[in-house]
C-alpha positions in Angstrom: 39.0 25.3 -37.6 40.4 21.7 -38.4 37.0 20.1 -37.4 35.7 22.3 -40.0 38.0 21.3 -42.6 37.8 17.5 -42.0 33.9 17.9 -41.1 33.9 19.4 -44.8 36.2 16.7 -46.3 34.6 13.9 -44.8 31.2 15.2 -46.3 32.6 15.6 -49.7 34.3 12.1 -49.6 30.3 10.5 -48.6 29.5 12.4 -51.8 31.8 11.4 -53.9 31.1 7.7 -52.8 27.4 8.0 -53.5 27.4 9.5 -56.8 30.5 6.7 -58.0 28.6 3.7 -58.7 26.2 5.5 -60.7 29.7 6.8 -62.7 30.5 3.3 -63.1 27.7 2.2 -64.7 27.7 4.5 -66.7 30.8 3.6 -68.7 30.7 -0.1 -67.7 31.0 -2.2 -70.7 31.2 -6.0 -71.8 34.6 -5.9 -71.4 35.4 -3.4 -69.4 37.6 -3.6 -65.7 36.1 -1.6 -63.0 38.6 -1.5 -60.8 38.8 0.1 -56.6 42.3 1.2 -56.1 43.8 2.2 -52.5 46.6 3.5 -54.7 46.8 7.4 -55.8 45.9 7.8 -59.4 49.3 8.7 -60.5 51.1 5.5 -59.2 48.4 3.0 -61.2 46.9 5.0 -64.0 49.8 4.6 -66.1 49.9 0.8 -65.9 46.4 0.9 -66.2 46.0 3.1 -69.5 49.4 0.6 -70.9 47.2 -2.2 -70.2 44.4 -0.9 -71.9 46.6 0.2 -75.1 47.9 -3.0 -75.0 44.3 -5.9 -75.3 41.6 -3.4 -75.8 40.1 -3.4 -72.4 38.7 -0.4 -71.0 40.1 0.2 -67.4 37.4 2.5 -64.8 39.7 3.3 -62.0 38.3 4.8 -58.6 40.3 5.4 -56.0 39.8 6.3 -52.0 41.1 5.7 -48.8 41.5 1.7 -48.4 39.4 1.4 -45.3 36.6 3.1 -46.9 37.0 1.0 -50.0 36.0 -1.9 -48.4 32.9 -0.4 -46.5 31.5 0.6 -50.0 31.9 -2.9 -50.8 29.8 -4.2 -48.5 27.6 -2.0 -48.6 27.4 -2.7 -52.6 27.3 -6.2 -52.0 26.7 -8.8 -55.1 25.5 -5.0 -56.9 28.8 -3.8 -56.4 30.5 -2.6 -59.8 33.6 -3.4 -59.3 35.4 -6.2 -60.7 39.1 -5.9 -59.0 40.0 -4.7 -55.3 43.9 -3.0 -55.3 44.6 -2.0 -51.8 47.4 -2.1 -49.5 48.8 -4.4 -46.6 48.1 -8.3 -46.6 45.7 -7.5 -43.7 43.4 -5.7 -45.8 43.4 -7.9 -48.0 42.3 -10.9 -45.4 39.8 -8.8 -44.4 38.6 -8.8 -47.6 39.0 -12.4 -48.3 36.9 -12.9 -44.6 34.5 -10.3 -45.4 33.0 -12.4 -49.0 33.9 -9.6 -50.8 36.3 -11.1 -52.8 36.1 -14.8 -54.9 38.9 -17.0 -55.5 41.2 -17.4 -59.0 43.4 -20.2 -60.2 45.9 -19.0 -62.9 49.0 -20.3 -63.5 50.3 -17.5 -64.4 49.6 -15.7 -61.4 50.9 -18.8 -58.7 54.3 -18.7 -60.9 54.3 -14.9 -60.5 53.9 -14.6 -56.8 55.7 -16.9 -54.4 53.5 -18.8 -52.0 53.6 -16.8 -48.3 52.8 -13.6 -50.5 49.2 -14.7 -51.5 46.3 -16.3 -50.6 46.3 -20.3 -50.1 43.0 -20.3 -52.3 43.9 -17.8 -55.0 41.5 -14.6 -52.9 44.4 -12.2 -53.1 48.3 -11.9 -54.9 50.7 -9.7 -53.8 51.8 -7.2 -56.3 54.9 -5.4 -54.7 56.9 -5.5 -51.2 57.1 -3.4 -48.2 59.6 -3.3 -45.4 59.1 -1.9 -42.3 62.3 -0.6 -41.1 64.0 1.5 -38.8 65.4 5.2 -39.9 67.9 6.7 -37.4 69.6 10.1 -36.8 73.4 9.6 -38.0 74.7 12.2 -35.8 73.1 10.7 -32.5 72.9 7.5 -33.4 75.7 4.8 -34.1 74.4 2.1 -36.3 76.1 -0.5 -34.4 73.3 0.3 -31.7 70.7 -1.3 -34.0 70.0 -4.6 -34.4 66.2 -6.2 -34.5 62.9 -5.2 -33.1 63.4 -6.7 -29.8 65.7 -3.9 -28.8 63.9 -1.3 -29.4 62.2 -1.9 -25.6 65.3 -1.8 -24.3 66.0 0.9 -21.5 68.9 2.6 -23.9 65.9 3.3 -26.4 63.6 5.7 -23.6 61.7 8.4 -24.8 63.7 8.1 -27.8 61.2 6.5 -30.7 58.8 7.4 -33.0 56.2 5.5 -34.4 52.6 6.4 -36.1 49.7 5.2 -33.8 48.5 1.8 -33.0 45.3 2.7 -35.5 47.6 2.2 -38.3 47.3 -1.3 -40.3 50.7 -1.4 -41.0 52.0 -1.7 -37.4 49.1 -3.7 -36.4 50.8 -6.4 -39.2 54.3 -5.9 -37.5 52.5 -6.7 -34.3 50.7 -9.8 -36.0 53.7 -10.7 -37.3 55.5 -10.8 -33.7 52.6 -13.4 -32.6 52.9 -15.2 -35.4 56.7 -16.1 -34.8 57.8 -15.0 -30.8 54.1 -16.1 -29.2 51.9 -13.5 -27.0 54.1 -13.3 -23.9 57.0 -12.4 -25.7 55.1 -9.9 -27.9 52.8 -8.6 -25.4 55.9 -7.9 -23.0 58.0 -6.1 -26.1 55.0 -4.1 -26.4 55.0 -3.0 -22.7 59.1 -1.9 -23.9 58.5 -0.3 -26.8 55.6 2.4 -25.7 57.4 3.2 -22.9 60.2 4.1 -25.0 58.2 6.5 -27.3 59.5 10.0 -27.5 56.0 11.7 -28.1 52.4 10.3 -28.1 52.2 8.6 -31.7 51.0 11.0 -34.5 50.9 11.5 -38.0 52.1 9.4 -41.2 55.0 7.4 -41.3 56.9 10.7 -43.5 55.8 12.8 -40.4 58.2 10.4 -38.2 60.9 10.9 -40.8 60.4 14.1 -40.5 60.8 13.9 -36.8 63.8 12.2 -36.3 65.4 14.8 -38.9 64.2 17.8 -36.7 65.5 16.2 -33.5 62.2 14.6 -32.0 63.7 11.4 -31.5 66.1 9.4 -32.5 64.8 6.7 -34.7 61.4 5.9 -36.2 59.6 2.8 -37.0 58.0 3.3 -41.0 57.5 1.4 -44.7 60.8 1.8 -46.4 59.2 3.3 -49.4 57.9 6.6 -47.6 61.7 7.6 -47.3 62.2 6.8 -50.9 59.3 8.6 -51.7 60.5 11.9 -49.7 64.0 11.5 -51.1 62.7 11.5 -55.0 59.4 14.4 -53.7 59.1 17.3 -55.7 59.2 18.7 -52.2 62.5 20.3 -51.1 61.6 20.3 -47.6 60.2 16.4 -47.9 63.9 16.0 -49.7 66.1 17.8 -46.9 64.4 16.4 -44.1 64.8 12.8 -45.9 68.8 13.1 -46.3 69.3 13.9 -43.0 68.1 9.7 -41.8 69.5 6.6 -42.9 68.0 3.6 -43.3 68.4 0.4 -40.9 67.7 -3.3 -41.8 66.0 -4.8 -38.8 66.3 -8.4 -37.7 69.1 -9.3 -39.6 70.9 -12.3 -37.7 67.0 -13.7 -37.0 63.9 -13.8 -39.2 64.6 -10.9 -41.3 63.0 -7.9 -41.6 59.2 -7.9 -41.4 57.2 -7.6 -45.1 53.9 -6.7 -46.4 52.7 -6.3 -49.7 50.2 -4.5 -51.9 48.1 -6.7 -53.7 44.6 -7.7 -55.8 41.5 -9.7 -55.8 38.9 -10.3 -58.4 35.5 -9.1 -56.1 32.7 -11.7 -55.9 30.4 -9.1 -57.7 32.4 -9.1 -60.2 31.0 -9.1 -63.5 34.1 -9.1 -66.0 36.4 -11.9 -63.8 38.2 -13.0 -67.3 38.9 -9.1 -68.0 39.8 -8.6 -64.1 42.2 -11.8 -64.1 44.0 -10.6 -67.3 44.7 -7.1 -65.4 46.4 -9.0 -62.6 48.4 -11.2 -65.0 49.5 -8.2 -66.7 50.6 -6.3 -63.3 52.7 -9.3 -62.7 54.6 -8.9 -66.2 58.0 -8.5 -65.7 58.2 -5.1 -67.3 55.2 -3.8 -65.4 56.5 -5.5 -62.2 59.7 -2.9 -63.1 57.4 0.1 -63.4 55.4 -0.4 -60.5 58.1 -1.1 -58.2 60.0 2.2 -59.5 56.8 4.0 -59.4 55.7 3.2 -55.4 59.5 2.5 -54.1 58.4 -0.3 -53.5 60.0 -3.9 -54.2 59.1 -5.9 -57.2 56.8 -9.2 -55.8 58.5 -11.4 -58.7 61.2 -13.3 -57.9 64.2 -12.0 -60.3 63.1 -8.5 -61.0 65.8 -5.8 -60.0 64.4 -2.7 -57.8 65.4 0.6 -58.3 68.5 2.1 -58.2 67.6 3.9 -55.1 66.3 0.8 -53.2 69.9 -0.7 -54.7 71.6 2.0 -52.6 69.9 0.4 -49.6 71.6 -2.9 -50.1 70.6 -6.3 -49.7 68.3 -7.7 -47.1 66.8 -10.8 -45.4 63.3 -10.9 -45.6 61.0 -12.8 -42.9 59.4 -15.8 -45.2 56.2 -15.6 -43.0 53.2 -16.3 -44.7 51.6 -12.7 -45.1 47.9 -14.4 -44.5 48.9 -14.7 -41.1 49.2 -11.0 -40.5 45.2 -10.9 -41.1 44.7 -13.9 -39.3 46.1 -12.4 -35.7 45.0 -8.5 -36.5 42.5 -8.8 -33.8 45.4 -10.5 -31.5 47.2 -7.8 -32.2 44.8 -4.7 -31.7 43.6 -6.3 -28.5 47.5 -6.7 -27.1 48.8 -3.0 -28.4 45.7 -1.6 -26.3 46.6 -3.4 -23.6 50.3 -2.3 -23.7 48.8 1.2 -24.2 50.4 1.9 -27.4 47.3 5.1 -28.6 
């Protein structure tokens, strides 16, 4: 029955692909922004339609699944309609970049906006907001003072007692580009080796299904983006809310690097017709105000140096960040798939 279900979805998502451009054309203007969002409608519309109040321009927003934003892309090439790529995770974004799907911008604007290691060197891509992946732990089994950075976590004191979505995921396959970047292969490839074999069940799921599993007593602590719990704890869902409450939140790598970061971000597409329309869009999602909404919106962290989260990420407290450049974490993706398979990590 499930093949059945995502047999039918997948079909309907080919559908809706092929039927899109013509959509776009359709209400294309002179000075209009076409714009491919890996974001849900609800947490970018908003900004979008404020934007559009606000100078005039039209916004056309599509939104899918990130990986199969960028195969349309290429497949679209130069005839593509879209002016502006939102998607999430720096790698995704190099891939992009690598891809010659997207085309360079210099604005002034933008390079104050965004500090250097959370863009491109040659303008491709800017970050719009921050991610942190963190560790959430059971209270009641759990002492915090057992935490510390990600290096422990393939300790023997950790066995059978992690969750973590699978190594398909993008976001882990950053953390793991991240670990080359700054600790080398051997180190990396034999904290891998650790790690899976202290996994408490074969990865599965989202990163709110491993929230959900350390509540219900699957393991102990989970590996996930620190926005998914604020998302659960703010859900319209009371189960999504109850399972939330029950973890806390840990700030990995504390005494070392600091916690490891990705970001959402946007490039102007090389098929883009409207660039001047696309680049304003950017500017304006970098406005301190919209910076604020956006953040609160995706529990996420505002990108721009000087704008306060949310009171919920307040509650978190402060945190050291790892200043890596976030190119880097497309750069070593293929390093990083080729070592998680070898450590087995499914």
């Amino acid at each position: 029955m499930f093949n059945q279900f995502r047999g039918a979805s997948i079909v309907r998502r080919a559908l809706v692909l092929l039927v899109l451009p013509l959509a776009l054309t359709a209400c294309s203007g002179p000075e209009s922004v076409n714009v491919y969002s890996a974001r849900q409608e609800a947490l970018i519309k908003p900004l979008l339609d404020r934007f559009s109040a606000e100078t005039g321009i039209p916004v056309n927003l599509v939104t899918g699944d990130g990986d199969a934003l960028l195969a349309r892309l290429r497949n679209e090439g130069l005839n593509s309609p879209a002016d502006l790529l939102l998607t999430s995770d720096a790698g995704n974004l190099y891939r992009a970049q690598q891809a010659d799907l997207l085309q360079p911008v210099t604005s002034p604007a933008l390079e104050a906006s965004v500090p250097a290691h959370l863009r491109s060197d040659e303008g491709f891509w800017y970050g719009l907001s921050l991610r942190a992946r963190v560790l959430v732990y059971a209270p009641d089994r759990v002492d915090p003072a057992e935490l510390s950075d990600y290096a422990a976590l393939a300790e023997p004191a950790w066995r059978e007692r992690i969750c973590v979505r699978s190594s398909g995921n993008i976001y882990n396959q950053s953390m793991v580009a991240g670990m080359l970047a700054t600790r080398g292969p051997d180190a990396t490839q034999a904290w891998l080796e650790g790690f899976v074999a202290n996994f408490a069940r074969p990865p599965q799921g989202g990163d709110r299904d491993q929230i959900k599993a350390v509540a219900s007593g699957q393991c102990d602590i989970a590996l996930v983006n620190s926005y998914y719990l604020g998302g659960m704890l703010r859900s319209d869902s009371a189960e999504e809310r109850a399972a939330a409450e029950q973890v806390r939140l840990f700030w990995p790598n504390q005494t070392g690097r600091g916690v490891h970061v990705n970001i959402s971000g946007a490039g102007i597409t090389r098929s883009a017709a409207h660039p001047q329309e696309a680049r304003q869009l950017i500017e304006f999602l970098l406005r301190e105000d919209s910076q604020q909404w956006y953040a609160e919106a995706n529990n996420e962290y505002p990108v721009r140096p000087g704008v306060a989260p949310s009171d919920l990420l307040q509650s978190w407290g402060e945190f050291r960040a790892d200043p890596l450049k976030v190119s880097e974490l497309g750069r070593l993706n293929s390093a990083a798939v080729m070592a998680m398979d070898r450590a087995n990590w499914k």
